[in-house]
mmCIF file of the N, C-alpha and C atoms, coordinates in Angstrom:
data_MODEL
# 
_entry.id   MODEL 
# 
loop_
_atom_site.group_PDB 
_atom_site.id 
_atom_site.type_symbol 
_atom_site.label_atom_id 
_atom_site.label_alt_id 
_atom_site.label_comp_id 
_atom_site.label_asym_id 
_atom_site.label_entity_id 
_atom_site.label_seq_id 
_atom_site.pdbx_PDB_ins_code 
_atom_site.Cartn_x 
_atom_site.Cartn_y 
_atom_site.Cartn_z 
_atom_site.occupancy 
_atom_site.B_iso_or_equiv 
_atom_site.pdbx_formal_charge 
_atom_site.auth_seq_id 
_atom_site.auth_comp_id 
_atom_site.auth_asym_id 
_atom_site.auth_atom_id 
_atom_site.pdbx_PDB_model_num 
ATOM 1   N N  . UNK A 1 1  ? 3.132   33.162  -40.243 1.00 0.00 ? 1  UNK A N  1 
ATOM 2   C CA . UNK A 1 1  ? 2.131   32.291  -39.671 1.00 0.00 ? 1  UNK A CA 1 
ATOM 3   C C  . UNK A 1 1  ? 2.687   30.889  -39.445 1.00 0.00 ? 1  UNK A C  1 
ATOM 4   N N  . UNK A 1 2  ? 3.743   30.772  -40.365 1.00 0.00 ? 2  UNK A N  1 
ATOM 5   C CA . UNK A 1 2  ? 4.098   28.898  -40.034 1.00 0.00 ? 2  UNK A CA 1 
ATOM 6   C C  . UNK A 1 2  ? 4.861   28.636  -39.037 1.00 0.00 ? 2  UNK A C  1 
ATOM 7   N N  . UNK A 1 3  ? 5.507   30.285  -38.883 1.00 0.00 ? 3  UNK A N  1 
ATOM 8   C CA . UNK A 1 3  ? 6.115   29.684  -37.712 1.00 0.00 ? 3  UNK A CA 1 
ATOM 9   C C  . UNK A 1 3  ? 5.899   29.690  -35.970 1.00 0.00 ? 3  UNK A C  1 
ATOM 10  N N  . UNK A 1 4  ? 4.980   30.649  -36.290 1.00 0.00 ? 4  UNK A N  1 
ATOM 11  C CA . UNK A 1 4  ? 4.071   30.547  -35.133 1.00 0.00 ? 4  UNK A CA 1 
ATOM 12  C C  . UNK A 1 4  ? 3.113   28.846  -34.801 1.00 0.00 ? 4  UNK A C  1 
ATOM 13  N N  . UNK A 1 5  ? 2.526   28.357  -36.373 1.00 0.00 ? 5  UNK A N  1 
ATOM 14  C CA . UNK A 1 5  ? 2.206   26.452  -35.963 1.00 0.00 ? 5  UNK A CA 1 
ATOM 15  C C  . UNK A 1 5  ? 3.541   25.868  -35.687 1.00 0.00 ? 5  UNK A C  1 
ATOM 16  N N  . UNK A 1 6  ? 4.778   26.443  -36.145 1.00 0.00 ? 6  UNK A N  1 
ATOM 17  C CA . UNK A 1 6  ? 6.051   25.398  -35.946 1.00 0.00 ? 6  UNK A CA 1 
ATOM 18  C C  . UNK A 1 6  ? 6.085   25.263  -34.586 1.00 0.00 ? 6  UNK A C  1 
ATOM 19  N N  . UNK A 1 7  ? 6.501   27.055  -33.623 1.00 0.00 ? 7  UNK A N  1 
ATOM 20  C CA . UNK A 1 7  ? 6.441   26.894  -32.145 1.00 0.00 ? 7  UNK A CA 1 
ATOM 21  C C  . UNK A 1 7  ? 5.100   26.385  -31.141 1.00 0.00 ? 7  UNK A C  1 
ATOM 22  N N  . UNK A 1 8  ? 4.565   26.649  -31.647 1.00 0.00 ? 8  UNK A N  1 
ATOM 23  C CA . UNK A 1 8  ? 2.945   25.582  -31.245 1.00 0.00 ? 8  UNK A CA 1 
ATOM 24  C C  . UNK A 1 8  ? 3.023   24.109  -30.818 1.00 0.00 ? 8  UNK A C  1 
ATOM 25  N N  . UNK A 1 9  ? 3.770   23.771  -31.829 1.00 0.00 ? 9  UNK A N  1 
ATOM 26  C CA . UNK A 1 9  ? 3.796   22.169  -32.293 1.00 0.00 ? 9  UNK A CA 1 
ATOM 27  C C  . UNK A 1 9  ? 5.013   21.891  -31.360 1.00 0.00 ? 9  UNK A C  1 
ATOM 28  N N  . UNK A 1 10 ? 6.024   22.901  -31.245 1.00 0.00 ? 10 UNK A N  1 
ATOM 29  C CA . UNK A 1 10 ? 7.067   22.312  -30.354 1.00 0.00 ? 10 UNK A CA 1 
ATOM 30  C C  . UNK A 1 10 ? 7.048   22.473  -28.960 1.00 0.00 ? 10 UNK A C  1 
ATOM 31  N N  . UNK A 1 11 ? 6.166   23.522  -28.494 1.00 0.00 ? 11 UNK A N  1 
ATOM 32  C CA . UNK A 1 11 ? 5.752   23.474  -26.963 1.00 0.00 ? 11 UNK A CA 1 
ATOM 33  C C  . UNK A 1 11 ? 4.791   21.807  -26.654 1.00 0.00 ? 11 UNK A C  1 
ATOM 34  N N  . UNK A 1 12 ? 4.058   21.820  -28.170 1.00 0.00 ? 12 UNK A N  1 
ATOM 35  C CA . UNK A 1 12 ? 2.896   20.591  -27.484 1.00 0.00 ? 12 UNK A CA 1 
ATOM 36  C C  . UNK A 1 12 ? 3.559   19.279  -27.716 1.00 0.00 ? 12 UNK A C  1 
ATOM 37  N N  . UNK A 1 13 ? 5.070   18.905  -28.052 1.00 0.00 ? 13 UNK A N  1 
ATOM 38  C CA . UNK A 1 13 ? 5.465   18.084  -27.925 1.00 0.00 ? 13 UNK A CA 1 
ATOM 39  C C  . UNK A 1 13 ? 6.772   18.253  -26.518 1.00 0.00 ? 13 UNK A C  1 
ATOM 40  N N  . UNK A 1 14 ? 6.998   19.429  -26.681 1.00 0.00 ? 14 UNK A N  1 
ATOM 41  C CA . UNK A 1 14 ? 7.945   19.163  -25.409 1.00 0.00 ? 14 UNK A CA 1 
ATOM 42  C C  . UNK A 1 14 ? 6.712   18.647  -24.331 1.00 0.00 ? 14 UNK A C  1 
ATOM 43  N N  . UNK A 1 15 ? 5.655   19.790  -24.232 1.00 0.00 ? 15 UNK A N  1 
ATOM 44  C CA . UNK A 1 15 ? 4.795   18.888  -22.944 1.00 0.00 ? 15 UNK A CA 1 
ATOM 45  C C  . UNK A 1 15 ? 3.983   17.728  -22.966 1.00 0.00 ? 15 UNK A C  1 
ATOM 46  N N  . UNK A 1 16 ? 3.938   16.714  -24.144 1.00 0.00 ? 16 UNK A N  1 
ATOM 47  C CA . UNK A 1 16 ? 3.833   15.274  -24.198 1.00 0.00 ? 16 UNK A CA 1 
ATOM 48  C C  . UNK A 1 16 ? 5.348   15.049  -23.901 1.00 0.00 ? 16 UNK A C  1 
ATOM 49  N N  . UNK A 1 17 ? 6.122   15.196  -23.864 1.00 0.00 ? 17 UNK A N  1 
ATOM 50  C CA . UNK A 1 17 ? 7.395   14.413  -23.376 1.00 0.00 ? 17 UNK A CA 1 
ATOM 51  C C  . UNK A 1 17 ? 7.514   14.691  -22.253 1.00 0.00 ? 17 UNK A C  1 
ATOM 52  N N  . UNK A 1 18 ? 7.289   15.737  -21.629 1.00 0.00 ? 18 UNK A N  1 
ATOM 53  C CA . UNK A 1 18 ? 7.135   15.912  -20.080 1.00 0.00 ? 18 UNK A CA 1 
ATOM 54  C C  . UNK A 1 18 ? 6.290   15.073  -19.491 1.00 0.00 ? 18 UNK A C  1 
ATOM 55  N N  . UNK A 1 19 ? 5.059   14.833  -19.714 1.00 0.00 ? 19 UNK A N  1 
ATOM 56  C CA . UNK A 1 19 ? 3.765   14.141  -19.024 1.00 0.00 ? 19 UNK A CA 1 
ATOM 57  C C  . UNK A 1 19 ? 4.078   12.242  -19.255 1.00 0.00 ? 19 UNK A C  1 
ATOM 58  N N  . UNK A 1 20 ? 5.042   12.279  -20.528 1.00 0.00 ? 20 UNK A N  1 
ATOM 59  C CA . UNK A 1 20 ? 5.862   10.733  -20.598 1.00 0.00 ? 20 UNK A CA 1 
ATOM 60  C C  . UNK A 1 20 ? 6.562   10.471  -19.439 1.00 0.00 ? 20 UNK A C  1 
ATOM 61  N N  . UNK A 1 21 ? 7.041   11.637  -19.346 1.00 0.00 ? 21 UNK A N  1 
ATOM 62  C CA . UNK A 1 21 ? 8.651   11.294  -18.450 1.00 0.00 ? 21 UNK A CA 1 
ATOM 63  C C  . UNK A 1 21 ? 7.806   11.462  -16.879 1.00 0.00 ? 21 UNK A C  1 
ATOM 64  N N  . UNK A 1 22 ? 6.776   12.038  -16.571 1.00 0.00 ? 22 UNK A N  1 
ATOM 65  C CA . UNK A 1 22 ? 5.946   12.160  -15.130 1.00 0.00 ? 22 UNK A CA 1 
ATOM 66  C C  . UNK A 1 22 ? 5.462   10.857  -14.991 1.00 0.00 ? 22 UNK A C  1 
ATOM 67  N N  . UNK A 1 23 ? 4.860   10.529  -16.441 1.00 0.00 ? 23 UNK A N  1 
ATOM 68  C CA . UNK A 1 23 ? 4.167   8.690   -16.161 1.00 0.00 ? 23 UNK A CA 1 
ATOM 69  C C  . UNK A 1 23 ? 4.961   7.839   -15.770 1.00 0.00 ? 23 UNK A C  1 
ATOM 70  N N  . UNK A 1 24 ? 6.215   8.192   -16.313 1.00 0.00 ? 24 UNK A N  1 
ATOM 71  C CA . UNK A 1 24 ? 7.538   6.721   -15.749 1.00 0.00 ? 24 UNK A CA 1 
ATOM 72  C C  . UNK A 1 24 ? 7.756   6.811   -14.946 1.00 0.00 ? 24 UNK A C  1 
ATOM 73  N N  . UNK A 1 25 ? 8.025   8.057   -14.125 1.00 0.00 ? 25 UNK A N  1 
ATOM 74  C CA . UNK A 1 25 ? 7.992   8.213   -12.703 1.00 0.00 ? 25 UNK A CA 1 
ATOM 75  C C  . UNK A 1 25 ? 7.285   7.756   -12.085 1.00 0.00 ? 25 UNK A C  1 
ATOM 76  N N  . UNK A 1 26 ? 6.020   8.006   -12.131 1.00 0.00 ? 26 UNK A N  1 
ATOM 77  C CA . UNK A 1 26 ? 4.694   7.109   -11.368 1.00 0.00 ? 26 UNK A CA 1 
ATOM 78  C C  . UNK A 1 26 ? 4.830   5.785   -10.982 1.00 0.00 ? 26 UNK A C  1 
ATOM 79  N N  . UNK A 1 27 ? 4.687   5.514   -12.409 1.00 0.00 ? 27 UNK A N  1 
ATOM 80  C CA . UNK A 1 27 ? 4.695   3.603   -12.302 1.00 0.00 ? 27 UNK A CA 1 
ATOM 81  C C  . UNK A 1 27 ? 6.234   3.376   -11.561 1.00 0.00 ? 27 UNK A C  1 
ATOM 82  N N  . UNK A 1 28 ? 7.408   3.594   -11.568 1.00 0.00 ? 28 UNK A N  1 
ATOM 83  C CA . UNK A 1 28 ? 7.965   3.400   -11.072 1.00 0.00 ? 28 UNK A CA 1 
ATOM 84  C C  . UNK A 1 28 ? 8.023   3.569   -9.313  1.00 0.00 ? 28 UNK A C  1 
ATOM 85  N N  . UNK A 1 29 ? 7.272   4.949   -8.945  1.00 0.00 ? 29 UNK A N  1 
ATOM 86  C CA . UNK A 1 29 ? 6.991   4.810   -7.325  1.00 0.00 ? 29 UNK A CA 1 
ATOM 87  C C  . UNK A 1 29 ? 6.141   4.066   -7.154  1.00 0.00 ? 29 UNK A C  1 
ATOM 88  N N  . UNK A 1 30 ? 5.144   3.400   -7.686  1.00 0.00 ? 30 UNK A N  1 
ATOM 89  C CA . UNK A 1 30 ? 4.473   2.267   -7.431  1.00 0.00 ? 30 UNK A CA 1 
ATOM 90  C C  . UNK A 1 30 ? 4.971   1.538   -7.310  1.00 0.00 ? 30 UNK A C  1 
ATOM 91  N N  . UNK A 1 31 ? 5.471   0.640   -8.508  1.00 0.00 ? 31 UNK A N  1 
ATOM 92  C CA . UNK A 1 31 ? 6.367   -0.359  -8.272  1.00 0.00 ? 31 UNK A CA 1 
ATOM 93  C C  . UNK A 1 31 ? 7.238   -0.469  -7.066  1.00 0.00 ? 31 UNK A C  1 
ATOM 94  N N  . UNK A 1 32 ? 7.653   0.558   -6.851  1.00 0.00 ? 32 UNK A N  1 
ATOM 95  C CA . UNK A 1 32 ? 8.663   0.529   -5.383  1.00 0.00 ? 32 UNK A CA 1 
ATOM 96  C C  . UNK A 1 32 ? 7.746   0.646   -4.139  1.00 0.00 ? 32 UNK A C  1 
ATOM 97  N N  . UNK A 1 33 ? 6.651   1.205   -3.831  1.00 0.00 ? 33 UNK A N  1 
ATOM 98  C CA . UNK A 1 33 ? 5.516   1.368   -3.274  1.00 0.00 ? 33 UNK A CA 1 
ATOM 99  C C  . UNK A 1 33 ? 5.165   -0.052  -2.904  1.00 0.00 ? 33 UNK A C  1 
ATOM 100 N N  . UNK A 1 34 ? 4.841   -1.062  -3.922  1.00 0.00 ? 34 UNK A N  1 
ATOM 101 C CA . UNK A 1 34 ? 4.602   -2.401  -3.797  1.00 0.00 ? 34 UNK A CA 1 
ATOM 102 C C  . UNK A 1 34 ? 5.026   -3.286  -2.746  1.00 0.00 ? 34 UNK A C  1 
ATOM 103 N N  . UNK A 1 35 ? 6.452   -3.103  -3.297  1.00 0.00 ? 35 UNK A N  1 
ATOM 104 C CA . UNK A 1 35 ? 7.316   -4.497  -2.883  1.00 0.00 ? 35 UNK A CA 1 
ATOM 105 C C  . UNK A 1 35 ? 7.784   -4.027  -1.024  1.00 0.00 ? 35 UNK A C  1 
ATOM 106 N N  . UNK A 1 36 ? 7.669   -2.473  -1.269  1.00 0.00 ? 36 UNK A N  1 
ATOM 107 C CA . UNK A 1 36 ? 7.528   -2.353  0.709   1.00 0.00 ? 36 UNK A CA 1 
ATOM 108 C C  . UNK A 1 36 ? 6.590   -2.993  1.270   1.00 0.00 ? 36 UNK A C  1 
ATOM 109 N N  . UNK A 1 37 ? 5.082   -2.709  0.563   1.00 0.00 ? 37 UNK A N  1 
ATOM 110 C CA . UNK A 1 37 ? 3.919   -3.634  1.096   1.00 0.00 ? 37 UNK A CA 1 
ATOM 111 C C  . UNK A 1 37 ? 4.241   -5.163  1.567   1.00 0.00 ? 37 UNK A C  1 
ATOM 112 N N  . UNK A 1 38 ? 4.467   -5.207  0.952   1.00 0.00 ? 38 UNK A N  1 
ATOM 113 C CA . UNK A 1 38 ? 4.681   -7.055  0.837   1.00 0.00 ? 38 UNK A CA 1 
ATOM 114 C C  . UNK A 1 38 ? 5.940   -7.436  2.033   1.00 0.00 ? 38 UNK A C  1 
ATOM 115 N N  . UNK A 1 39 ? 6.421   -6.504  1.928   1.00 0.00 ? 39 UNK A N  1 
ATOM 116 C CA . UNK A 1 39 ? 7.541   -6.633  3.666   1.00 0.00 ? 39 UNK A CA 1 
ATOM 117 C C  . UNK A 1 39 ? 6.714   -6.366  4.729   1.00 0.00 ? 39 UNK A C  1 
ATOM 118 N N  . UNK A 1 40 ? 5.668   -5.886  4.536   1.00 0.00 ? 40 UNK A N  1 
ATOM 119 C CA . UNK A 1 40 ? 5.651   -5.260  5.891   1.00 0.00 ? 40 UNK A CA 1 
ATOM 120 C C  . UNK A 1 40 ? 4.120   -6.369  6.070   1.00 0.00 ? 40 UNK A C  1 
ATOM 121 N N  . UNK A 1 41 ? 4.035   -7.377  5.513   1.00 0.00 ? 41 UNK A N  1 
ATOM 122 C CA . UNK A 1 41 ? 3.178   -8.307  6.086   1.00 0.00 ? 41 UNK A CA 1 
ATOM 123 C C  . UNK A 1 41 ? 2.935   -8.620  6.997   1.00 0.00 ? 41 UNK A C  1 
ATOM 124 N N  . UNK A 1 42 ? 2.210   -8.758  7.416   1.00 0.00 ? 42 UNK A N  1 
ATOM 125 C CA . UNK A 1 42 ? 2.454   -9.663  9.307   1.00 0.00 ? 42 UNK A CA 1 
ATOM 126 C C  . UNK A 1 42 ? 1.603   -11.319 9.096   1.00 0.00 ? 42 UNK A C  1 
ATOM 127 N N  . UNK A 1 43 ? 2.158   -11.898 10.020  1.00 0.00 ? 43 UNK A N  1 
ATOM 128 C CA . UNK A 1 43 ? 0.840   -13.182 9.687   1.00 0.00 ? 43 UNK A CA 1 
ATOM 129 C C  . UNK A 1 43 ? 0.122   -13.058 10.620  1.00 0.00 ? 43 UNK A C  1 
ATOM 130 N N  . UNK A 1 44 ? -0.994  -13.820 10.375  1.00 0.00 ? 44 UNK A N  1 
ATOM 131 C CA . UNK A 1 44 ? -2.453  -13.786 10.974  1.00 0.00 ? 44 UNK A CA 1 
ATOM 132 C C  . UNK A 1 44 ? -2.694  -14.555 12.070  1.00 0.00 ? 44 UNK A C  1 
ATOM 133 N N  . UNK A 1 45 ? -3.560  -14.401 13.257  1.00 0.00 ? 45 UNK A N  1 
ATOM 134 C CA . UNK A 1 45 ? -3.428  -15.695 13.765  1.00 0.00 ? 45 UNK A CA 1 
ATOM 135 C C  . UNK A 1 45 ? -4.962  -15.394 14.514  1.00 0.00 ? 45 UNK A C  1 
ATOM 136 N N  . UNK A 1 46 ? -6.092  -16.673 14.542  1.00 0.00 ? 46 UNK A N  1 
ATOM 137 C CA . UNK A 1 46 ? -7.185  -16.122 15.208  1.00 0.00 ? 46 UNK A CA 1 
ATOM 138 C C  . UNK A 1 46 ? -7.456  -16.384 16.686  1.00 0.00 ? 46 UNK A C  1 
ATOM 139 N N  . UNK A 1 47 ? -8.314  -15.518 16.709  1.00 0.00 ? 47 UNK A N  1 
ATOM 140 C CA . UNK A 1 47 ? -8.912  -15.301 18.434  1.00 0.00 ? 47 UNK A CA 1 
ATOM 141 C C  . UNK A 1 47 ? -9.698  -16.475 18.733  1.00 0.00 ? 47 UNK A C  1 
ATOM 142 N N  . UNK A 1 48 ? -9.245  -17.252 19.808  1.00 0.00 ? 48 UNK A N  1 
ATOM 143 C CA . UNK A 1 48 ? -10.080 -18.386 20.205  1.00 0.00 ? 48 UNK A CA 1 
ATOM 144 C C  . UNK A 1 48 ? -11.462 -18.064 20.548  1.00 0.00 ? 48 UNK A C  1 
ATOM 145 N N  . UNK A 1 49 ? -11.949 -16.775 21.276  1.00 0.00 ? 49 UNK A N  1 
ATOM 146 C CA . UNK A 1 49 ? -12.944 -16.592 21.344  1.00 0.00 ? 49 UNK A CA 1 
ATOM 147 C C  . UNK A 1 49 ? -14.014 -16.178 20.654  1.00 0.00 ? 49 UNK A C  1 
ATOM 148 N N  . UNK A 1 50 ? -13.656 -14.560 19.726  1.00 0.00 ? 50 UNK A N  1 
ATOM 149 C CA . UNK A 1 50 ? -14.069 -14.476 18.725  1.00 0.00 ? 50 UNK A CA 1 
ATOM 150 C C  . UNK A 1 50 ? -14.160 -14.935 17.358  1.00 0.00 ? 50 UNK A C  1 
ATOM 151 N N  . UNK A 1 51 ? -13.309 -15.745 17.429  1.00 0.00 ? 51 UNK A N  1 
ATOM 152 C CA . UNK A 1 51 ? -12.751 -15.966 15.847  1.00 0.00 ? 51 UNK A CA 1 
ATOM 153 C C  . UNK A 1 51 ? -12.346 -15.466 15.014  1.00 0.00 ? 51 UNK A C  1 
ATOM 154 N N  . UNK A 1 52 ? -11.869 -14.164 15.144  1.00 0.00 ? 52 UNK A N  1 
ATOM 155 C CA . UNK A 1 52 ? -11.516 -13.064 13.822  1.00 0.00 ? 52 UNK A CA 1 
ATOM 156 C C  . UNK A 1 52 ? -9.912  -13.278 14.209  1.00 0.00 ? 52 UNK A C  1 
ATOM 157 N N  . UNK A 1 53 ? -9.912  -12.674 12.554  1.00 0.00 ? 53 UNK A N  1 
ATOM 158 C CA . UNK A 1 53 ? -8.005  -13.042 12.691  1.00 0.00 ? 53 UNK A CA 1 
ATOM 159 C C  . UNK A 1 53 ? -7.695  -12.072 12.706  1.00 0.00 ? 53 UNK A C  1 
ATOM 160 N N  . UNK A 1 54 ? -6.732  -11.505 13.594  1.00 0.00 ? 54 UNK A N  1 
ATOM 161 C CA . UNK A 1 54 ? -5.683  -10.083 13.722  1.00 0.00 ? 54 UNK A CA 1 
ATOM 162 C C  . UNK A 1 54 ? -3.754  -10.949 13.571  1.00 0.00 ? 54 UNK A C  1 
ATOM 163 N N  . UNK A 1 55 ? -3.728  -9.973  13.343  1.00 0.00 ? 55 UNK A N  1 
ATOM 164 C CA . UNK A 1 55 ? -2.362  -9.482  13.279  1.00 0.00 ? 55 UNK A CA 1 
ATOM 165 C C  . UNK A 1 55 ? -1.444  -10.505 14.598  1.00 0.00 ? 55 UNK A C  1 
ATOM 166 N N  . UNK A 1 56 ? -0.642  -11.147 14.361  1.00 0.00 ? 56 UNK A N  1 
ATOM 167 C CA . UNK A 1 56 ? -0.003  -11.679 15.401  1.00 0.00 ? 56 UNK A CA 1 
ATOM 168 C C  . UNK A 1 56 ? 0.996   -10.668 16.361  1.00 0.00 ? 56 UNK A C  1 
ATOM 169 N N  . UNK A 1 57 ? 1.340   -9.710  15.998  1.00 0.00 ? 57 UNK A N  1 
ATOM 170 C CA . UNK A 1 57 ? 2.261   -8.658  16.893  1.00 0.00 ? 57 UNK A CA 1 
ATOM 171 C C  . UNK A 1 57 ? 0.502   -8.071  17.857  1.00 0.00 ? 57 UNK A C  1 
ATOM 172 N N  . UNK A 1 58 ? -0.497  -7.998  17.689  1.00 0.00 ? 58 UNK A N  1 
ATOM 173 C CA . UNK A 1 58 ? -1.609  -7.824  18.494  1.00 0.00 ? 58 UNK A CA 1 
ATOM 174 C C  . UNK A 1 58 ? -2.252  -8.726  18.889  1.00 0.00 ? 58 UNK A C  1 
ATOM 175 N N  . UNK A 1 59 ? -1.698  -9.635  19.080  1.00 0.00 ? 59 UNK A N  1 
ATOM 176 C CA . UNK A 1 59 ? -2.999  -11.332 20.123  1.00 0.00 ? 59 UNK A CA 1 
ATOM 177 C C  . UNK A 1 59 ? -1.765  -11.675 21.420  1.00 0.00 ? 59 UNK A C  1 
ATOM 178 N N  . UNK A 1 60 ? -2.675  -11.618 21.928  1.00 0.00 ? 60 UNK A N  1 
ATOM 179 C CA . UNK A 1 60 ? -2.294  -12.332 23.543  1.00 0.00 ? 60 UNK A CA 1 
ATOM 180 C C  . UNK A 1 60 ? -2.238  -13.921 23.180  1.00 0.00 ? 60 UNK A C  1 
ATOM 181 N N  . UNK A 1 61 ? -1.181  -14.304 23.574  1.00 0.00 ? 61 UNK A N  1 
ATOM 182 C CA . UNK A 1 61 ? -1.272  -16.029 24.288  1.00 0.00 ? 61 UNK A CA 1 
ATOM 183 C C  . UNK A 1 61 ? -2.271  -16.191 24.979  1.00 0.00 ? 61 UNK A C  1 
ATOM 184 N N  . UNK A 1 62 ? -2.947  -17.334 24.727  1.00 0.00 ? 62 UNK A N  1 
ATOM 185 C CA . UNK A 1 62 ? -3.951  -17.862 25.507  1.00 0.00 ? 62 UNK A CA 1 
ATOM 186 C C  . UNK A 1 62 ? -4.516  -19.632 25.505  1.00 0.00 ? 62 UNK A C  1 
ATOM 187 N N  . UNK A 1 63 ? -3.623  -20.035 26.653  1.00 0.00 ? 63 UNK A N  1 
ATOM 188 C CA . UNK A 1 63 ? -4.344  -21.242 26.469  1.00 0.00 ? 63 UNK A CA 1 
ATOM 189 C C  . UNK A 1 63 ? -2.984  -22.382 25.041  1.00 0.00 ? 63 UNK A C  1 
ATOM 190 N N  . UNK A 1 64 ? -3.168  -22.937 24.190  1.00 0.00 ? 64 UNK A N  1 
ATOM 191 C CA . UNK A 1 64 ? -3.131  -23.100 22.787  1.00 0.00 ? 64 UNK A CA 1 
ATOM 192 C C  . UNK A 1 64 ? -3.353  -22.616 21.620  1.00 0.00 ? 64 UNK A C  1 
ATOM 193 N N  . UNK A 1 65 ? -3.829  -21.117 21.821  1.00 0.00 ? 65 UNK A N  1 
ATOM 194 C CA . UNK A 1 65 ? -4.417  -20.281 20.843  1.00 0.00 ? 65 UNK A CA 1 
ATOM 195 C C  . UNK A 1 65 ? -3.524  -19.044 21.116  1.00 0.00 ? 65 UNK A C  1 
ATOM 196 N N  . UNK A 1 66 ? -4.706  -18.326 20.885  1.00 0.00 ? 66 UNK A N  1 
ATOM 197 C CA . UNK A 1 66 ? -4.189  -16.582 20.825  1.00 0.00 ? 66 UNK A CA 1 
ATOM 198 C C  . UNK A 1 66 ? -5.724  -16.193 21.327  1.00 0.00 ? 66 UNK A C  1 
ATOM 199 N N  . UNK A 1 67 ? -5.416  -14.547 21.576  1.00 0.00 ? 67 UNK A N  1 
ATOM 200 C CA . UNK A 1 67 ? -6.993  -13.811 22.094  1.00 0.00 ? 67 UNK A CA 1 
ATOM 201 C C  . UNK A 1 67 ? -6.761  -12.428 21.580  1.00 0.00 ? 67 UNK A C  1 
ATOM 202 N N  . UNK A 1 68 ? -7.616  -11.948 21.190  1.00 0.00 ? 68 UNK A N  1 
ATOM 203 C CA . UNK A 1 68 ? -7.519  -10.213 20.918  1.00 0.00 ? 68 UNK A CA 1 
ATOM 204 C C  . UNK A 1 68 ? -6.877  -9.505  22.182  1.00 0.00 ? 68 UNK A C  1 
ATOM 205 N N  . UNK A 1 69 ? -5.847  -8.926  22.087  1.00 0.00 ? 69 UNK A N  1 
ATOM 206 C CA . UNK A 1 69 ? -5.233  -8.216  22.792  1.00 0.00 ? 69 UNK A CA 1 
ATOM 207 C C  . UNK A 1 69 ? -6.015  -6.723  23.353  1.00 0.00 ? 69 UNK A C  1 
ATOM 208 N N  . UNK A 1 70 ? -7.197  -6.117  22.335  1.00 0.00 ? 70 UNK A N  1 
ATOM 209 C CA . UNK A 1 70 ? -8.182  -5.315  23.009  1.00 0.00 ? 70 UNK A CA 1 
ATOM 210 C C  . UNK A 1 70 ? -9.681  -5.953  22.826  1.00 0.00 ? 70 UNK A C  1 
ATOM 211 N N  . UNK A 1 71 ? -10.383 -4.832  23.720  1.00 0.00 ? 71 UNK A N  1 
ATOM 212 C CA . UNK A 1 71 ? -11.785 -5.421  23.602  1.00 0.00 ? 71 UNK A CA 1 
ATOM 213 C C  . UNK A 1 71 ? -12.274 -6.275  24.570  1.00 0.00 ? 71 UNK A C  1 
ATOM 214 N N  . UNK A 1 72 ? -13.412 -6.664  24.387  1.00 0.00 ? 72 UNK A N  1 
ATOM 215 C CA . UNK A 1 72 ? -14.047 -8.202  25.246  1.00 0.00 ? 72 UNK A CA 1 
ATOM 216 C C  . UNK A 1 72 ? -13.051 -9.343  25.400  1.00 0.00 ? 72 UNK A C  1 
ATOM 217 N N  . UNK A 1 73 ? -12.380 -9.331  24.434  1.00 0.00 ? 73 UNK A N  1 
ATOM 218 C CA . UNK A 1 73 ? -11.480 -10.685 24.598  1.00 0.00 ? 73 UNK A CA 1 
ATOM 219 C C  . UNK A 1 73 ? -10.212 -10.813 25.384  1.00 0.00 ? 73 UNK A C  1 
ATOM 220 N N  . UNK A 1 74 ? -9.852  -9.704  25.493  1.00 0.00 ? 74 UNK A N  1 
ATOM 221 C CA . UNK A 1 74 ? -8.674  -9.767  26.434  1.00 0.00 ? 74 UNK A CA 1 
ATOM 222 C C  . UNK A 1 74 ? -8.869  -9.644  27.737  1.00 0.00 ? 74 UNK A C  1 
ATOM 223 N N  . UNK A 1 75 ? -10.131 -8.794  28.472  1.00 0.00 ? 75 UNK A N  1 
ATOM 224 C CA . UNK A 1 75 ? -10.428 -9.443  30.037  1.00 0.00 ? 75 UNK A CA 1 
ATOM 225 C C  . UNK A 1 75 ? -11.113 -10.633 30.499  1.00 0.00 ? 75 UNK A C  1 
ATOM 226 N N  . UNK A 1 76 ? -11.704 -11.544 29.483  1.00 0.00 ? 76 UNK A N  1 
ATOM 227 C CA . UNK A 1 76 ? -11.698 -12.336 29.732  1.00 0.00 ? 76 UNK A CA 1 
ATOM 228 C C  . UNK A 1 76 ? -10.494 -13.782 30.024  1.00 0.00 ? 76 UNK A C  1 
ATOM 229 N N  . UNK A 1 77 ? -10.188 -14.668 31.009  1.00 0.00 ? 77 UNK A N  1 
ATOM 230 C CA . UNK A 1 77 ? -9.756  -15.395 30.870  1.00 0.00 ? 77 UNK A CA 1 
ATOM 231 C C  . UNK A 1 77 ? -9.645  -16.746 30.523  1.00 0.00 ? 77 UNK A C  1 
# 
């Protein structure tokens, strides 16, 4: 019988050391997950007409400003 709790006890620690070693993994693709975010920022810039801020790779020049590149705001001139 004891050694049937011995192998018991050593499966349920090999698989807490497995589910350790899955958690470090995790946090670690996060962590790396992160710091791509943060590259791939864009800055903001707002629509003279509407006022909402988009993305500067999506606003039209306009004027001294910028304009939404879709929508109402871009056929207007």
């Amino acid at each position: 019988m004891s050694k049937i709790l011995f192998w018991i006890g050593i499966v349920f620690l090999v698989l807490f050391g497995l589910r350790l070693y899955n958690a470090a993994q995790l946090a670690a693709r996060r962590r790396a997950a992160g710091g791509r975010r943060e590259a791939a920022a864009q800055p903001m810039v707002r629509c003279e007409r509407c006022r909402t801020y988009i993305p500067r790779t999506e606003a039209l020049p306009a004027g001294d400003g910028f304009r939404c590149a879709s929508g109402p705001c871009a056929h207007e001139r």
